[in-house]
C-alpha positions in Angstrom: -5.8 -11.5 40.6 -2.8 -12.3 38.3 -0.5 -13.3 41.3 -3.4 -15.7 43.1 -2.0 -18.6 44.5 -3.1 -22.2 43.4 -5.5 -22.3 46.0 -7.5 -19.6 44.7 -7.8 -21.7 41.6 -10.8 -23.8 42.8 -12.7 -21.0 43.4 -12.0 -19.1 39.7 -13.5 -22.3 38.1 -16.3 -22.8 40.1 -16.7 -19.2 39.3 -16.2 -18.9 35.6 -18.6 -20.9 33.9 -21.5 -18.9 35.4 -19.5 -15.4 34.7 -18.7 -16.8 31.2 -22.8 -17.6 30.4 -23.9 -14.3 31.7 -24.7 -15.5 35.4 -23.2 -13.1 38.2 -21.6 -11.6 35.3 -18.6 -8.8 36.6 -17.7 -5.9 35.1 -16.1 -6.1 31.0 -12.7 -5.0 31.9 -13.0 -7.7 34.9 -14.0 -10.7 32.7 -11.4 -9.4 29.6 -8.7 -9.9 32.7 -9.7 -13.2 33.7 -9.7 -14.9 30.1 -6.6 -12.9 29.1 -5.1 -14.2 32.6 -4.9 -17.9 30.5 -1.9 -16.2 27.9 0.8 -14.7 30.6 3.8 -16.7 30.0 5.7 -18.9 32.8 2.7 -18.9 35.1 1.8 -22.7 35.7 -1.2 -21.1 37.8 -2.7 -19.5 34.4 -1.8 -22.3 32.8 -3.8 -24.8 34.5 -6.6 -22.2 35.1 -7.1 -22.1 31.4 -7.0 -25.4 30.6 -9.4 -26.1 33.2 -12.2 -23.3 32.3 -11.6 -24.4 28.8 -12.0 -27.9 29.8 -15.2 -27.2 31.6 -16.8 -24.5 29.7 -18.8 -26.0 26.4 -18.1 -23.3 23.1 -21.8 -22.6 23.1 -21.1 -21.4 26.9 -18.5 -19.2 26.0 -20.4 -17.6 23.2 -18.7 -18.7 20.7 -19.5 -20.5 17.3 -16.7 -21.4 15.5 -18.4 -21.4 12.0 -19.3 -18.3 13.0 -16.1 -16.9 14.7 -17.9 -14.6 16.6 -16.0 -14.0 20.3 -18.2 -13.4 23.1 -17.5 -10.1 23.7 -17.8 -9.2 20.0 -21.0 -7.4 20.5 -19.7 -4.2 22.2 -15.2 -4.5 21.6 -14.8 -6.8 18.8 -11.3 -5.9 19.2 -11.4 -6.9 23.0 -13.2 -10.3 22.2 -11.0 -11.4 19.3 -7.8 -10.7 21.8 -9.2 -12.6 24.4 -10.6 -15.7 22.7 -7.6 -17.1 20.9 -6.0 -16.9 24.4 -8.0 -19.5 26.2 -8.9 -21.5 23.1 -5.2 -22.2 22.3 -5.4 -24.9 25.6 -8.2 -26.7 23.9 -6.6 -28.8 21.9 -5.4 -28.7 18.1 -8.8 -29.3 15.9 -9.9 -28.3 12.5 -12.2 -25.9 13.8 -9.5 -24.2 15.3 -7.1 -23.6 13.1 -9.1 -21.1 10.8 -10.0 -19.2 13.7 -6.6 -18.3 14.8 -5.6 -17.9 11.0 -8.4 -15.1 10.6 -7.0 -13.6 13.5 -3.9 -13.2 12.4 -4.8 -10.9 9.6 -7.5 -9.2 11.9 -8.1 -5.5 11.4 -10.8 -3.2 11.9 -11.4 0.3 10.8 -12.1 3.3 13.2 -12.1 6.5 11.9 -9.0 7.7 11.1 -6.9 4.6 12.5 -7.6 1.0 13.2 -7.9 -1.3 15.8 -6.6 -5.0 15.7 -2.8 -5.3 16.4 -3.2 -6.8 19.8 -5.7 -9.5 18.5 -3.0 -10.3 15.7 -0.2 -10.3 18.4 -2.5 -12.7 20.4 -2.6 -15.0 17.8 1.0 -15.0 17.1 1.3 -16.2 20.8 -1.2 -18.8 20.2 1.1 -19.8 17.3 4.6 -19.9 19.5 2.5 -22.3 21.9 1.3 -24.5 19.5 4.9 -25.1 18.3 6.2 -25.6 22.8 2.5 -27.5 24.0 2.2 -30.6 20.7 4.3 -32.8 19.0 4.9 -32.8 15.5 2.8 -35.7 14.2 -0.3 -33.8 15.7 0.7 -29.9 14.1 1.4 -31.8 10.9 -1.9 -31.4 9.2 -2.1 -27.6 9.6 1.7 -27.0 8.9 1.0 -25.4 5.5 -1.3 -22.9 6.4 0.1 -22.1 9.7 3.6 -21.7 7.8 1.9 -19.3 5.0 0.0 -17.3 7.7 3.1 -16.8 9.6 4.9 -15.8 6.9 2.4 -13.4 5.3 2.3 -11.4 8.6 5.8 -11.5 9.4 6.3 -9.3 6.0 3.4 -7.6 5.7 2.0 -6.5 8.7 1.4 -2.4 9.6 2.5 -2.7 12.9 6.4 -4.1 13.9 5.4 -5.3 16.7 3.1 -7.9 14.8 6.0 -8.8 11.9 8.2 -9.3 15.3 6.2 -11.8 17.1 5.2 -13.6 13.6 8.8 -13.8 13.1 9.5 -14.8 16.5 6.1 -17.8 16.4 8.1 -19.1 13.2 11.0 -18.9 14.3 9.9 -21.2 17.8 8.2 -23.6 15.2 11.1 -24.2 12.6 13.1 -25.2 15.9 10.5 -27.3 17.5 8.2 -29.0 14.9 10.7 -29.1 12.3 8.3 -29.4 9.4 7.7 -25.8 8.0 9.2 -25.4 4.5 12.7 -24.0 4.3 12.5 -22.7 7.5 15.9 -21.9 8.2 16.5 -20.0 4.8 12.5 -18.1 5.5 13.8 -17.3 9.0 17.7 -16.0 7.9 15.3 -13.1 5.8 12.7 -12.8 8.2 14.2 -12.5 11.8 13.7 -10.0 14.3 15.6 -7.0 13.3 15.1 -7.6 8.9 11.4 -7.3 9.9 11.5 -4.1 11.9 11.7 -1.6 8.5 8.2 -1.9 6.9 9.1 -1.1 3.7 12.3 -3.6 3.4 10.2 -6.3 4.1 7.1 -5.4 1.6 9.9 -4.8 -1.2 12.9 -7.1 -0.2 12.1 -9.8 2.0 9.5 -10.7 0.0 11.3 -11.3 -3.5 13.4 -13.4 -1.2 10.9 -15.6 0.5 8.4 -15.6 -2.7 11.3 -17.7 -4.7 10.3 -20.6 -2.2 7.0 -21.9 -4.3 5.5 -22.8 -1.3 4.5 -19.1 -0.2 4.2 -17.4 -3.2 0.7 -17.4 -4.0 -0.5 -17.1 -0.1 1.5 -14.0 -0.4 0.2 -12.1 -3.8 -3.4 -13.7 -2.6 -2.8 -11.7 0.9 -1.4 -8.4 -0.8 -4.9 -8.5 -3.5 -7.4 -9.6 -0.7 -6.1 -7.2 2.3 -3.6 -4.8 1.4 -4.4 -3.4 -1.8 -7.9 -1.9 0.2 -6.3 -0.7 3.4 -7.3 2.1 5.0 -3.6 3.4 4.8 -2.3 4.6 2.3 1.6 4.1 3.0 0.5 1.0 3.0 -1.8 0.6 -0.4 1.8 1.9 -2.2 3.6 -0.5 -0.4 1.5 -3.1 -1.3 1.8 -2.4 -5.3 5.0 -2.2 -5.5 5.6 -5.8 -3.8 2.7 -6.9 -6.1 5.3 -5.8 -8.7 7.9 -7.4 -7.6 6.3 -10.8 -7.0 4.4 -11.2 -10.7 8.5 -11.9 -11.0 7.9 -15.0 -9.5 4.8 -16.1 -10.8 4.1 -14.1 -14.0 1.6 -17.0 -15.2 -0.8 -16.6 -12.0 -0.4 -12.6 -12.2 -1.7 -11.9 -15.2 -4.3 -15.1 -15.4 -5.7 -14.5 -12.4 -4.3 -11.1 -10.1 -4.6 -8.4 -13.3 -8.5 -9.7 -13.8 -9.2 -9.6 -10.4 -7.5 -5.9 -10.1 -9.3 -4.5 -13.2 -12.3 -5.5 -11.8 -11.7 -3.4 -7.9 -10.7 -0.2 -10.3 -14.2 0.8 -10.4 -15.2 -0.2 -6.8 -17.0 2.1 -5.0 -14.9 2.6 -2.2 -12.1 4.9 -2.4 -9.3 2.9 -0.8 -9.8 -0.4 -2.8 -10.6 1.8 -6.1 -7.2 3.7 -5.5 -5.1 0.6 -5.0 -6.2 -1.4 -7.4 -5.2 1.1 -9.9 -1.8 1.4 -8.5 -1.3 -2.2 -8.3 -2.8 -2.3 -12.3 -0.2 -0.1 -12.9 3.1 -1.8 -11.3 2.0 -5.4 -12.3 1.4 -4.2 -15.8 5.1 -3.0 -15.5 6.3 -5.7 -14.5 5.1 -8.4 -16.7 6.1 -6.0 -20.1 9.1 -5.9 -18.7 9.8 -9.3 -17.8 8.6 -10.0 -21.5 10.7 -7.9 -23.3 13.6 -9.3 -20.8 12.6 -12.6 -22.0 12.6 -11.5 -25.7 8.8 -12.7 -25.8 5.8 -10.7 -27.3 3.3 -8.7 -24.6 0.6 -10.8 -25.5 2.3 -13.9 -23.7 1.3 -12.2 -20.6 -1.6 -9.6 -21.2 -4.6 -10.7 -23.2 -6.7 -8.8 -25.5 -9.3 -8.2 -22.8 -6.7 -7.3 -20.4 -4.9 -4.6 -22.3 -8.2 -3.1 -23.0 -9.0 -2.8 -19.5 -6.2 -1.4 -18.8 -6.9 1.3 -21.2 -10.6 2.2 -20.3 -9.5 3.0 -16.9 -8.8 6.7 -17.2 -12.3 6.8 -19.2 -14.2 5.2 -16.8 -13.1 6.9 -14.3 -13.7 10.5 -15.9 -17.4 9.5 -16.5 -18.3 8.9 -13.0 -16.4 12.3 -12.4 -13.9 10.1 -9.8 -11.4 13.3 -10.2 -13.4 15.2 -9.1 -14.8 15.8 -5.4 -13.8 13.7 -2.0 -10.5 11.1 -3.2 -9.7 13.1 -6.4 -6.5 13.9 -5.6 -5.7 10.2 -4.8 -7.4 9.5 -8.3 -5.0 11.8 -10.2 -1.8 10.7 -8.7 -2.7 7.3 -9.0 -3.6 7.4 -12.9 -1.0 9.7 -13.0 1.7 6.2 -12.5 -0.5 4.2 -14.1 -0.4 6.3 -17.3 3.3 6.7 -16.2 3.9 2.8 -16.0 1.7 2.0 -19.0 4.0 4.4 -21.3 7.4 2.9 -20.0 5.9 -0.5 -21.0 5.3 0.7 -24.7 1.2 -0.5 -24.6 0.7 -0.7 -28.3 -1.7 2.6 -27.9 0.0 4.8 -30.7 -2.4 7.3 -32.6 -4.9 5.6 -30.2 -7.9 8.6 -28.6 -6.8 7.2 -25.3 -3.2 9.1 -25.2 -4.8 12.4 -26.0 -7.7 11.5 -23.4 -4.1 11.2 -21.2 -2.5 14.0 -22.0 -5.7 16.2 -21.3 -5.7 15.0 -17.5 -2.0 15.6 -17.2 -2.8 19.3 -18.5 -5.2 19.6 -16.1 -3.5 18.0 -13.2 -1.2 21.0 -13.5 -3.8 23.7 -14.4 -5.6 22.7 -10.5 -2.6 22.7 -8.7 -4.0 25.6 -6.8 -6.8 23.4 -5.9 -4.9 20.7 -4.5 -4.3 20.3 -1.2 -0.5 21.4 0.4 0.2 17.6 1.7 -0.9 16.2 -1.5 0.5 18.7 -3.7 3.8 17.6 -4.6 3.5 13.9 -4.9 0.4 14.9 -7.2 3.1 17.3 -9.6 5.7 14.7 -9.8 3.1 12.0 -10.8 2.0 14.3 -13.7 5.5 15.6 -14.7 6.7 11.4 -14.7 3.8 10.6 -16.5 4.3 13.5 -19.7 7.7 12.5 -19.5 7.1 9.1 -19.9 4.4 9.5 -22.5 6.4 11.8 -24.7 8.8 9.3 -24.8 6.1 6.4 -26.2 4.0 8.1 -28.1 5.0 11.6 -29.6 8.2 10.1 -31.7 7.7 9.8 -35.1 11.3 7.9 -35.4 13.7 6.7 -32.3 14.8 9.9 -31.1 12.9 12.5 -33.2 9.6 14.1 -32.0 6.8 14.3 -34.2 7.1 18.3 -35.1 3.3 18.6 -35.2 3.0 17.5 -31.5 6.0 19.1 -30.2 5.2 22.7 -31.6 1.4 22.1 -30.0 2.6 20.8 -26.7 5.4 23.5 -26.2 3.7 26.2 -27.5 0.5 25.4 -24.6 2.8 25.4 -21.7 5.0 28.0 -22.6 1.6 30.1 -22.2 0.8 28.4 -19.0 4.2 29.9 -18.0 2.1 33.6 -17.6 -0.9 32.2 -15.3 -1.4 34.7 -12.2 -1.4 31.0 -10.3 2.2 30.6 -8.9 1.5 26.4 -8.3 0.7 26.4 -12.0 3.3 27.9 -13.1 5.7 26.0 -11.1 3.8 23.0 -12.8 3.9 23.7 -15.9 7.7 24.6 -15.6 8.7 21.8 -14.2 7.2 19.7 -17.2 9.1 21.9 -19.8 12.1 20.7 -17.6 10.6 17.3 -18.2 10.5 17.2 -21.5 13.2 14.7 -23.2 16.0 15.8 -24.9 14.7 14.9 -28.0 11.4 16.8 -27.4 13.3 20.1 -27.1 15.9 19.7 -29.8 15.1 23.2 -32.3 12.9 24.3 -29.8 15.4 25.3 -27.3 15.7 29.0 -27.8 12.6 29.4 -27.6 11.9 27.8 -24.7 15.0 29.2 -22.8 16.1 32.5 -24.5 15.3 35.9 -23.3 12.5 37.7 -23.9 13.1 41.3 -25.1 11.5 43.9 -22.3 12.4 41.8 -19.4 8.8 39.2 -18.2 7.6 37.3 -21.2 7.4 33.2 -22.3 9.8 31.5 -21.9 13.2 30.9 -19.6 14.3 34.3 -19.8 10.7 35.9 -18.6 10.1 33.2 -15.9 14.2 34.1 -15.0 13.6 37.6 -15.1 10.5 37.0 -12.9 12.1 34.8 -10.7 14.8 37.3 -9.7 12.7 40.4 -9.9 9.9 39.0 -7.2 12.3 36.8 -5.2 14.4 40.1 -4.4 11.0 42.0 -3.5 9.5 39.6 -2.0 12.3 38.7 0.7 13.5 42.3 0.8 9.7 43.3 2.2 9.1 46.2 -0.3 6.6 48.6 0.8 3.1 47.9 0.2 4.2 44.2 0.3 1.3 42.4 1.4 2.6 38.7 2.6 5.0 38.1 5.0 8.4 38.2 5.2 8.8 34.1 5.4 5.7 33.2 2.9 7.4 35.7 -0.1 10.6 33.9 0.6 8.9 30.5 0.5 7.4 31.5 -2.9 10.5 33.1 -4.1 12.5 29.4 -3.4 9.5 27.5 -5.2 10.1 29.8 -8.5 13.4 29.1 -7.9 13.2 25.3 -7.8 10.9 25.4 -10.9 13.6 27.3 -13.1 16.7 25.3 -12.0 14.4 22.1 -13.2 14.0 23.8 -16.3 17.1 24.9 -17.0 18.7 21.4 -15.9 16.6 19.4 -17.8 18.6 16.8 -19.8 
């Protein structure tokens, strides 16, 4: 019981070695109560149990090997044992053993189906943490300050859950006060308190920057993001974690694109969807982000991306139509990804002009749009904007034959295509390929504009007026519920507002 008195504390000891080696062994949930009893705060009954059982249980006893950090109840909860182990260990004693164990917890995280389980082991370690700060002195934490520090740090910011970033935050904050020895802890813990961790994406994309100008957690942090965050199951999460990938190559350009942009080229052709989907994204924002600190620099490209590097970068679309990775389960994800990456790529002006690879480009853009009908209605508008950014973005690069002046071959090619899109019986592509002619830069549609926007003779035809004349034809059928209308009364309205968005993008297109 969690409210035994001290006398009852004999009799738990002489009890718990046996329970712990499998002898007289209770029930699971019985035995995850007793070891968990050891972490409840203020209860100098729990605490002297624990320290007790820990004192008089060996580690091969209570099935665990640290080298292997395997908890004794890992067999059938991993979860469940991973909790409960850091929990007694903490009144061990400080050792070099230990240390790892309770770092690996801290990032702990396991799959299961369409969520994960793990938060509660990483909240037990943060515990574990705030003790270690309240139960030694400093001269005895000093050897493990570093890692502890970075650890602390790392899931204080980047953590899923806020309940996690809060107790991190909280285990730093108790060690700042008490040890006294982690680096610029007052400045870390001024970004990092309770209430600047609670919005997830502030602290992947603010906080961050602010604690990765302290050198001392810089590289734990981009190491963290490429190791476990790029791959996670989440995909909120994966975005998150490439736009904070972008921020930090800020920091330390040098170590991005020596050693994170190799690694990340490498994990774009991994067989498993969620690393092969966030290492493209993360390609695509560090690439960004080193052109641009180049060009803010007044420094050439190549300071920062290779030979081999900038080639990588451009096979990736290739590769990833050969092994048909658009196609199928995670092709949406594919498309929206490459989508940015072609997007990001563009903006940074990749010396890919008259190269096969921007055609190659423009071809999946094309038919990004033509499947809209295929996609699925979550997806399907994060998926359009990625295409319409990305033609946007490569018109802009690559189909200018002088700053500010399209090349007159491509534009009539391109404008001519998707003004013929513009009569598909598919609604979602011709909302598609509407909103790119709205796209388009100024520049793009300069002599073209008539004939993009005038009205057609005869009412429907190509262009503005014909998708205008459309627009207002079946938008007043459609809501007014003319007979023989098939849909319903709601779903024509709902279509007749999506042609509507698609022609107020085209006509307001700068």
């Amino acid at each position: 019981s969690l409210s035994a008195p001290k006398a009852a504390v004999g009799s738990l000891i002489a009890w718990a070695p046996g329970a712990l080696s499998g002898q007289s062994l209770p029930t699971p949930r019985a035995r995850c109560a007793f070891l968990c009893s050891g972490s409840r705060r203020g209860s100098a009954v729990h605490v002297s149990l624990c320290r007790r059982t820990c004192a008089s249980v060996s580690w091969r006893r209570l099935g665990l090997d640290l080298k292997e950090t395997r908890p004794p109840s890992a067999a059938l909860w991993p979860e469940t044992g991973w909790r409960v182990s850091p929990s007694c260990l903490m009144r061990s004693g400080v050792s070099a053993d230990l240390v790892p164990v309770i770092l690996k917890a801290l990032t702990y995280e396991e799959k299961r189906g369409a969520c994960s389980v793990g938060a509660n082991v990483r909240d037990a370690a943060c515990y574990v943490c705030w003790a270690f700060a309240r139960a030694y002195e400093p001269q005895e934490l000093r050897p493990f300050v570093a890692a502890i520090s970075s650890a602390l740090v790392v899931t204080a910011v980047f953590d899923r859950d806020v309940n996690c970033r809060r107790a991190a935050s909280a285990a730093f904050q108790e060690n700042v006060g008490r040890q006294g020895a982690f680096p610029h802890g007052i400045d870390v813990l001024t970004a990092a308190d309770y209430f600047a961790v609670g919005n997830r994406a502030n602290c992947f994309l603010v906080v961050s920057m602010f604690i990765a100008g302290f050198p001392e957690y810089t590289q734990p942090m981009i190491e963290h993001l490429v190791a476990m965050k790029i791959n996670h199951w989440d995909g909120v999460i994966r975005e998150l974690s490439a736009k904070a990938l972008r921020n930090l190559a800020q920091r330390a350009p040098e170590h991005s694109a020596r050693d994170v942009l190799p690694r990340l080229l490498s994990l774009t052709q991994s067989p498993d969807l969620h690393t092969r989907h966030g290492a493209v994204l993360a390609c695509a924002e560090v690439a960004r982000s080193l052109c641009a600190l180049a060009e803010q620099q007044g420094r050439p490209t190549s300071d920062f991306l290779d030979e081999k590097v900038v080639q990588g970068l451009k096979q990736i679309h290739q590769q990833l139509y050969d092994r048909q990775l658009y196609r199928g389960l995670g092709g949406e994800l594919m498309r929206r990804a490459v989508c940015i990456l072609i997007e990001n790529l563009s903006l940074s002006k990749m010396p890919f002009r008259g190269d096969a690879v921007v055609g190659a480009w423009q071809q999946l853009v094309d038919d990004t749009l033509r499947s809209l009908p295929l996609v699925s209605s979550p997806s399907r508008q994060q998926i359009k904007d990625a295409a319409v950014s990305a033609l946007a973005a490569l018109c802009d690069a690559y189909y200018t034959r002088e700053p500010g002046e399209a090349d007159p071959a491509v534009q009539e090619e391109l404008i001519s295509r998707y003004l013929a899109q513009l009569q598909s019986p598919e609604e979602m592509t011709r909302c598609g390929f509407a909103l790119a002619l709205g796209a388009l830069p100024r520049f793009f549609l300069k002599g073209q504009l008539q004939r993009v926007g005038g009205p057609q003779p005869g009412g429907a035809g190509m262009g503005v007026g014909g998708l205008a004349w459309e627009t207002k034809h079946v938008t007043a059928s459609w809501v007014g519920g003319i007979p023989g209308n098939q849909h319903s009364v709601q779903e024509n309205r709902d279509r007749g507002v999506r042609s509507r968005r698609a022609l107020e993008s085209l006509v307001n297109a700068p």
